[in-house]
N, C-alpha and C positions, 0 to 999 in steps of 0.2 A: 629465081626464088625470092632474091631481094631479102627484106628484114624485117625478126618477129621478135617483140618484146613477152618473157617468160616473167612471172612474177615467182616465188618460192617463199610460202610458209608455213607454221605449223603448228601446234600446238596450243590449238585457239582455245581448250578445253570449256568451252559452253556450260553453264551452272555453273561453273565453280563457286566456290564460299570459303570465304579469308576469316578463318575464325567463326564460322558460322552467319560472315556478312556477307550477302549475294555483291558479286560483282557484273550482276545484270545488266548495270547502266554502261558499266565501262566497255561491255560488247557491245552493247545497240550504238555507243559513240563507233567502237573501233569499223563497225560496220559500213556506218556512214562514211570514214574516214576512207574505208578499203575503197568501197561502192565507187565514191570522188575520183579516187589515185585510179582505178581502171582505165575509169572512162576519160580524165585530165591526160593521162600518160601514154593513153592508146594502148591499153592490154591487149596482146592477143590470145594469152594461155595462162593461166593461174593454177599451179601446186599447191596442195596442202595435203602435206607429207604426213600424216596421223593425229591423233587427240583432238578430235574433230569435237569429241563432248568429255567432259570430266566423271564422268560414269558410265557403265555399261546400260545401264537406263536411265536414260535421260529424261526428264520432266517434260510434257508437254510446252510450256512456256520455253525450255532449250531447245526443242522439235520444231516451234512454232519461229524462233528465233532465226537457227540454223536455215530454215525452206524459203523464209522470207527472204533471207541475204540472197539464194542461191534463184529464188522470183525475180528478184529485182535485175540478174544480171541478163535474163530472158532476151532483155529486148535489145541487147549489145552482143557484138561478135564474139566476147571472151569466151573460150573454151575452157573448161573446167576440169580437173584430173582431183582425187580426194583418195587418197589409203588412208587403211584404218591404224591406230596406235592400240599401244597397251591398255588405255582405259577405253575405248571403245568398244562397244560387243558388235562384233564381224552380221551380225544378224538384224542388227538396228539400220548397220547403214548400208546392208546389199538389199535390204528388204524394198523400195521403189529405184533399184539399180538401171529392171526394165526400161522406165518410162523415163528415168530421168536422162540414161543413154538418148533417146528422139529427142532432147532438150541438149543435147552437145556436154552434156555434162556425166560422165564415167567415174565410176565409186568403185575401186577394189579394197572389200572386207576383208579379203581372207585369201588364202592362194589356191584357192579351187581354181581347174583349169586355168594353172600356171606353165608355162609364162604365156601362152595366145592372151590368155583372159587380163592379163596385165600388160598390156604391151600394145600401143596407141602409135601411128607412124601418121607425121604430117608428111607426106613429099613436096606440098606444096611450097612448105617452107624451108626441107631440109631436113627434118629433124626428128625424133625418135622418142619415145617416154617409155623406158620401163617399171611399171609403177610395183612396187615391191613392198606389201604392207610388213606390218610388227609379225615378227615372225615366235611362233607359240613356241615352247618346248617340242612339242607335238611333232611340229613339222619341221623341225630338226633333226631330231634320234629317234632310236626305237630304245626302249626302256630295257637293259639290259646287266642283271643281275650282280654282282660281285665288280663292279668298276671304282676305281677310286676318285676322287676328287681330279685328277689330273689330265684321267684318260675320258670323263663324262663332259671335260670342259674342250677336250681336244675333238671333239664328236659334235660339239658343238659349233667350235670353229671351221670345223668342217664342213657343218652342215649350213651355215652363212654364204659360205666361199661361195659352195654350192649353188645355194639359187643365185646368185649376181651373175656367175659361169653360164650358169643356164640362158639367163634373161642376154648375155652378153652375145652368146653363141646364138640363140633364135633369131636375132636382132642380126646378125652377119649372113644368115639365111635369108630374110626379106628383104630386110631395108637398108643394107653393105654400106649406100651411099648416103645416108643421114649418119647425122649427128645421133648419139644416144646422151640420153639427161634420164638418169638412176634417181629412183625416189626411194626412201628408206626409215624406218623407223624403229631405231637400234641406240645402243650405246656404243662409242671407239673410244679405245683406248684414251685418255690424254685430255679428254674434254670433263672442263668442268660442270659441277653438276650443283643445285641449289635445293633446297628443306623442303619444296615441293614437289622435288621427285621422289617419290616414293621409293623403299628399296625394297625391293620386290624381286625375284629373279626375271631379267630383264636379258637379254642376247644381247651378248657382251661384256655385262658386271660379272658373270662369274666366266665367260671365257679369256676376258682379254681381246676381244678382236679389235686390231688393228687397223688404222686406214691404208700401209702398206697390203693388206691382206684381201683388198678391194681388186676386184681383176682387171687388167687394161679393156678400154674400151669403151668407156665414159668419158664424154666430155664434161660430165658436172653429175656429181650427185647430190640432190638437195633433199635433207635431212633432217629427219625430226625424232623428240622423246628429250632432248636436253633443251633445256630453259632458257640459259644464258648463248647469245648468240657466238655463233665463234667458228674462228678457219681448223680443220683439220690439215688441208691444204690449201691450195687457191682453188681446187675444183670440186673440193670435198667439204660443204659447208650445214651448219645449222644456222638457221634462221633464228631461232630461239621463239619463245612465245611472244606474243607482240604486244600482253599488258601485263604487269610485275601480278605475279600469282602468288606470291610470297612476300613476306618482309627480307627474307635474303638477297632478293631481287630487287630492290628499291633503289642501287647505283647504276643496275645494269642496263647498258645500252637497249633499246628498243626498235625493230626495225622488220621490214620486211626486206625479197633481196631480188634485183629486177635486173634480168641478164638479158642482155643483144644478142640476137643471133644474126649474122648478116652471110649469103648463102649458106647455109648450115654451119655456122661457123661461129663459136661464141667468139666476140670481138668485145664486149664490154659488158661490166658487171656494176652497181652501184648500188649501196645501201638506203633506205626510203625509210625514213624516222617518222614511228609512228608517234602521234599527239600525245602530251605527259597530261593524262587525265584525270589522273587522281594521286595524291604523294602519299607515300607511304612513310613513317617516321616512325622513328625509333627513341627513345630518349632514356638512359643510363644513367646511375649513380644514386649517390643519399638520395633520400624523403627531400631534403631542404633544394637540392641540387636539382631535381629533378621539374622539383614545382615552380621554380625561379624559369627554367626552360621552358614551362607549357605557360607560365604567365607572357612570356616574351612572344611567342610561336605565331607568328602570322600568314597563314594560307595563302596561298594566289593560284591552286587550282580551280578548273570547272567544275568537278566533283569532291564533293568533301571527303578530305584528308582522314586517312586511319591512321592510327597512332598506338604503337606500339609501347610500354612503361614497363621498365627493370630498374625498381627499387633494390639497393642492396643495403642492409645496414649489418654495424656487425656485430650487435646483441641484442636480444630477444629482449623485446620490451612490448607490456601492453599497450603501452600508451600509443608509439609509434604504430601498431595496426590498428589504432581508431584516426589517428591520424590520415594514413593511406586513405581510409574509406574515405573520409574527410575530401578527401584531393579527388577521388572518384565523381562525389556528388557534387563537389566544385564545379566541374568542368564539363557536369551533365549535359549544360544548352551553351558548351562553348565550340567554334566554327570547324570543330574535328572530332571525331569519334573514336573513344577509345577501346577498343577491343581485345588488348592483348595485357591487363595487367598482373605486374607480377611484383608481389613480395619478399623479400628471402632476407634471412637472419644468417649469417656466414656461422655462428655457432651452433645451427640447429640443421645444418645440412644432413642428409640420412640417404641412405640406401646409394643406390645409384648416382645418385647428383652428385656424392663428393668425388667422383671418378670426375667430374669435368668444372670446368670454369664456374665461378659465383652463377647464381642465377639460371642453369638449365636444370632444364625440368625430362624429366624420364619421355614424356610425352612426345618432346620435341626430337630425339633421339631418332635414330635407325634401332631395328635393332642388331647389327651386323655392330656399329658401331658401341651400346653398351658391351656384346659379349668380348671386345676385343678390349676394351677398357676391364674388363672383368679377367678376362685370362693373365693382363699384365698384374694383377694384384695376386695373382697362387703360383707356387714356387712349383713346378710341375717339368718331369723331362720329356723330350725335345719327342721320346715318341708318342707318351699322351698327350700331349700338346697338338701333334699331328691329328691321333684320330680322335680326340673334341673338335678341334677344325673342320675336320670330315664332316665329323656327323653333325655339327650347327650345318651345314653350305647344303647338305640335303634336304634333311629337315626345312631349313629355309626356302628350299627349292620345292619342297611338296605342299608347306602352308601358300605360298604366292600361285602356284597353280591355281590354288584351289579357290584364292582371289578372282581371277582371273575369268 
């Protein structure tokens, strides 16, 4: 069987916009950079575990982007495996599944005709893919009248367990002697999450499921839907996104994650750092403090720097808001773009905001996170407390459907 190089990524999310700034360039770099690493590193099989686009409809120019990448790798051995995430629509990208299948390249949307339909066996190599996209509410539970919060989230967990069991047990019926590599796009317990995840009812955030709760029989699951890369265990990993989608994300490691099989056999794993193409900066404190910082600020990326400004002062002065603008039109044609400014007067904070730190804005928020900040400010007993809890987590659970 000898040895086959697996690549594992994910959450390439296509369109996206930082603030309403496309980050179109920094895909067509990441592209190139992929394109390179294949073919330099001798891929033989490339994952991309969900969030394939940042919308359930994506732009022609994301369509155009995404087809291009996956033309280019045409005329090279790499085999291609793609589930779908939670911002994906199951229907964008099973829609050319036909023809792109003759092309070595397999797309599961959705778990129709699961798990055949998801479920890839090299023997050549050893090896096994069960490809397990974002799993919906839907294809979890059945919607079931008078459950509380405890027993819809344990229905849930069950129903996780579930398909992995499935895909685990089909997988022991065909192809016993491969290796199996679990592809998944979920939240686990324990893994951190950054301001570009949306909170959204997502499998996992309201069950809790566990990487203990993963069934034997995986030799790696590589996983996607969280941002910041990271072990759950050594064989249970998120790749994270492979360019900062956030300003939360501007320390975090970047990478994709390239594992050895050698006769079916993972024997080595290594991290593959992708190019820092664009910075993303943040810059805090006084009008004076702030400005003295972007005067100094010297770039050394390929793509120009977004820059993030949290002004705080701590009284309300008009002069200081003609100021700011002031520091705005300064910086208009200077070698970074500022996108994210923000003002605030520590005495004129209102509503929501005083619940958290100087300078957040309601916007930036969850809102799981205002109503929990809001419950600790009203003296309430422990059983109305209970069913407000409830009823946000459902409620919550039927607007993000309906996202969806």
């Amino acid at each position: 069987m000898g040895k086959v190089k697996v690549l594992h990524t994910a959450d390439w999310h296509i369109g996206k916009l930082l603030h309403k700034y496309s980050l179109e360039e920094d895909h067509r770099l990441f592209f190139d950079w992929l394109y390179d690493t294949i073919k330099t590193r001798d891929i033989d099989l490339l994952l991309v575990s969900g969030d394939v686009f940042d919308t359930a409809f994506p732009s022609n120019a994301s369509l155009g982007m995404y087809y291009g990448f996956l033309t280019r790798l045409l005329g090279h051995k790499c085999r291609i495996i793609i589930t779908g995430g939670n911002h994906d629509s199951a229907g964008v990208l099973n829609a050319p599944r036909d023809l792109l299948t003759h092309l070595t390249i397999n797309v599961v949307g959705d778990v129709t005709g699961f798990p055949s339909a998801g479920y890839f066996a090299f023997p050549e190599w050893g090896i096994s893919i069960g490809a397990i996209p974002f799993l919906r509410d839907s294809d979890l539970r059945r919607a079931v009248s008078g459950l509380g919060y405890e027993d819809r989230a344990a229905l849930i967990r069950e129903g996780i367990t579930r398909f992995y069991h499935e895909m685990a047990a089909h997988h022991q019926s065909v192809y016993p002697g491969n290796s199996l590599i679990g592809m998944g796009h979920l939240f686990v317990s324990g893994a951190e999450v950054s301001e570009s995840e949306r909170d959204i009812h997502v499998v996992g955030n309201l069950a809790a499921f566990g990487g203990a709760q993963f069934p034997p029989g995986y030799a790696y699951l590589a996983l996607g839907h969280i941002h910041k890369p990271q072990k759950i265990t050594d064989s249970i990993r998120y790749s994270g996104s492979p360019i900062p989608l956030s300003f939360s994300e501007r320390n975090d490691p970047k990478y994709v994650i390239e594992l050895t099989f050698e006769d079916g056999k993972l024997v080595h794993s290594e991290t593959l750092s992708t190019p820092a193409l664009r910075e993303l900066r943040s810059f805090s404190g006084s009008l004076d403090q702030v400005w003295g910082e972007l005067d100094l600020y010297a770039p050394e990326t390929a793509l120009e720097p977004l820059v993030e400004i949290n002004v705080v002062e701590e009284t309300y002065d008009p002069a200081r808001s003609l100021r700011f603008e002031l520091l705005l039109r300064e910086f208009e044609k200077a070698p970074f773009r500022i996108i994210k400014p923000r003002l605030t007067f520590q005495n004129r904070l209102k509503d929501a905001s005083d619940l958290f730190v100087p300078g957040t804005e309601v916007a930036d928020l969850s809102p799981k996170q205002v109503f929990l900040k809001r419950m600790e400010k009203e003296v309430l007993d422990e059983e109305v407390r209970k069913v407000l809890s409830e009823a946000f987590e459902e409620l919550l659970s039927e607007v993000s459907a309906t996202d969806l």
